[in-house]
C-alpha positions in Angstrom: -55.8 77.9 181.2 -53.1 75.4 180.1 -54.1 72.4 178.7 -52.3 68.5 179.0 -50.1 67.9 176.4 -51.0 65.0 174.4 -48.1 63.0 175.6 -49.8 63.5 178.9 -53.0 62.3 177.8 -52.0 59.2 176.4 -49.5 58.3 179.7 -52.3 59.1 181.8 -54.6 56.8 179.4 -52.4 54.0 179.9 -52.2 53.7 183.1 -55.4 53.8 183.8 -55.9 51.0 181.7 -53.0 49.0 183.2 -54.5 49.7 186.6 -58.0 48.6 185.5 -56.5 45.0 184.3 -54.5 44.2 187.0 -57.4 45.3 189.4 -59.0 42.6 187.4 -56.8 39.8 187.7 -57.4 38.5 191.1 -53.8 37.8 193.5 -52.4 33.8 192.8 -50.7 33.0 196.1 -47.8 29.6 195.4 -47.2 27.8 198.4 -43.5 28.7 197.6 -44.2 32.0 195.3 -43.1 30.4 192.3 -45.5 30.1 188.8 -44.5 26.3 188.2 -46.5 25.8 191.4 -49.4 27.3 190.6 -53.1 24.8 190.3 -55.1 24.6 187.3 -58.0 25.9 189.7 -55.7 29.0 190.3 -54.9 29.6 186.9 -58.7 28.5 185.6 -59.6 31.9 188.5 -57.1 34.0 187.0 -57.8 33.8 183.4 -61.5 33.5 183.5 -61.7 36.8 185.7 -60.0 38.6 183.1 -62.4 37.3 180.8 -65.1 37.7 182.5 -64.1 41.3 183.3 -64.0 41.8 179.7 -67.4 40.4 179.0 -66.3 37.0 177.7 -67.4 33.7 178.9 -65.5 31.2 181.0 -63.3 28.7 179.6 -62.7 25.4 180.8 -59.5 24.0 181.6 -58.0 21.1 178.9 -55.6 19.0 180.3 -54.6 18.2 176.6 -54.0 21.7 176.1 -51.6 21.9 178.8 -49.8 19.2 177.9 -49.3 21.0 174.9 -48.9 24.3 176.1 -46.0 22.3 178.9 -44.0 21.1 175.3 -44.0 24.5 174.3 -43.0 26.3 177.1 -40.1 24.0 177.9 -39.0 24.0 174.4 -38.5 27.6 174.5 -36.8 27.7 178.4 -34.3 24.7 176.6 -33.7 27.3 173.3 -33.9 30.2 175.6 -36.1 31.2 172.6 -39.7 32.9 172.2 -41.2 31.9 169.2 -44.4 29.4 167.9 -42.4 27.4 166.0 -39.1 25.9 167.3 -39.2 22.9 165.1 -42.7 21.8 165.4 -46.0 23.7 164.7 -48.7 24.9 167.1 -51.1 22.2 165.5 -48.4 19.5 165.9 -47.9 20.2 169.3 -52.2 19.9 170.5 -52.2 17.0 168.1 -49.6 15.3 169.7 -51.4 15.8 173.1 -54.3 14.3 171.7 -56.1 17.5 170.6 -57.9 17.7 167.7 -60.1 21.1 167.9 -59.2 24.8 166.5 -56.4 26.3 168.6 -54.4 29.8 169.2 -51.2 30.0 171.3 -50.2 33.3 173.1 -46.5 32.5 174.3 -44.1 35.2 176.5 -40.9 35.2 178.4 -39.7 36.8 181.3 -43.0 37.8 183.3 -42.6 36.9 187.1 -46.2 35.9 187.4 -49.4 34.9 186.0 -51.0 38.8 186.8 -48.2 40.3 185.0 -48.4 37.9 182.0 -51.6 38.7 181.6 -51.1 41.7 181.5 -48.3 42.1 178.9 -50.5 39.8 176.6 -53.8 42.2 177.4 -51.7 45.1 176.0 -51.1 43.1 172.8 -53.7 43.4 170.0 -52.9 39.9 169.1 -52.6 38.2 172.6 -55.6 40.3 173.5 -57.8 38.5 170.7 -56.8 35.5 171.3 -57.4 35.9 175.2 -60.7 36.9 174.8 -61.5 35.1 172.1 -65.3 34.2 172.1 -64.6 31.3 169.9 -62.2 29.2 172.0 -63.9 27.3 174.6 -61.3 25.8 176.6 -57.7 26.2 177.6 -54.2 24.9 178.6 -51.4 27.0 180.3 -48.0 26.2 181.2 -44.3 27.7 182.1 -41.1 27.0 182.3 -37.9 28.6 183.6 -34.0 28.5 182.2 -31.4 27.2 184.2 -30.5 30.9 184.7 -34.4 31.4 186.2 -36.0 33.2 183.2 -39.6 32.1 182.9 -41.5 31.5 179.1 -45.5 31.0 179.5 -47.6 29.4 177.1 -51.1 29.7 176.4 -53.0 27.5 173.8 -57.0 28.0 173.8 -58.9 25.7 172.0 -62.4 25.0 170.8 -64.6 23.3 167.7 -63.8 24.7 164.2 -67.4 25.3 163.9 -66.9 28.3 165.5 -65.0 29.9 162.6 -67.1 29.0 160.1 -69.0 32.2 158.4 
């Protein structure tokens, strides 16, 4: 009796898990197919099902955020950069929008779509947290493409600084 190498194991392991997300993550039609198009009640559906599939609670959608989360995401497309801090800081950026609660940015480039972003940032122990996050309440997203088509997504949750206190 031969028995699967662990290399096997763990390939097998992961993509069961990458299948169980994106089973999660429910299908965002565009009118045209592209992300920039996408309503805030489709990508309110799309994050809180992954949340919700994950055992956390909704989140509400923050314009504010997404205003901040929109001067991110361009900055980057302009820089053809990923990073939090191109010149100005995460908590610059919310209060500038007019946001004054405790806040966490997940940022990515190049994903096609909203599913697949969510995705990458589910398989990363940081993104993950912040995703999931039981402390944020609410949440802005936003993306923006290159001139050569390359997309960068931002993500800030946000909620009361209450929450962090032990």
């Amino acid at each position: 009796m031969s028995h699967p190498s662990r290399r096997a194991v763990l390939v097998l392991g992961a993509a069961a898990l990458l299948s169980a997300c994106s089973a999660t993550i429910p299908p965002l039609p565009a009118s045209d197919g592209r992300p920039e198009n996408l309503s805030r009640e489709q990508i309110a559906t799309a994050i809180n099902a992954v949340r919700r599939a994950n055992g956390a609670p909704a989140w509400s959608y923050n314009p504010q955020l997404e205003a901040a989360a929109r001067s991110q995401a361009r900055l980057m497309a302009s820089k053809d950069t990923l990073s939090h801090d191109l010149g100005t800081t995460l908590r610059e950026r919310v209060t500038a929008a007019g946001y004054g609660g405790a806040v966490g940015e997940n940022v990515a480039k190049g994903y096609q779509n909203l599913p697949h972003v969510i995705e990458g940032w589910l398989g990363s122990q940081g993104h993950r947290n912040t995703l999931l996050s039981p402390k944020f309440t609410e949440f802005g997203l936003a993306v923006a493409r290159t001139s050569s088509g390359k997309l960068y997504w931002a993500l800030i949750a946000g909620g009361s600084f209450q929450a962090w206190v032990n």
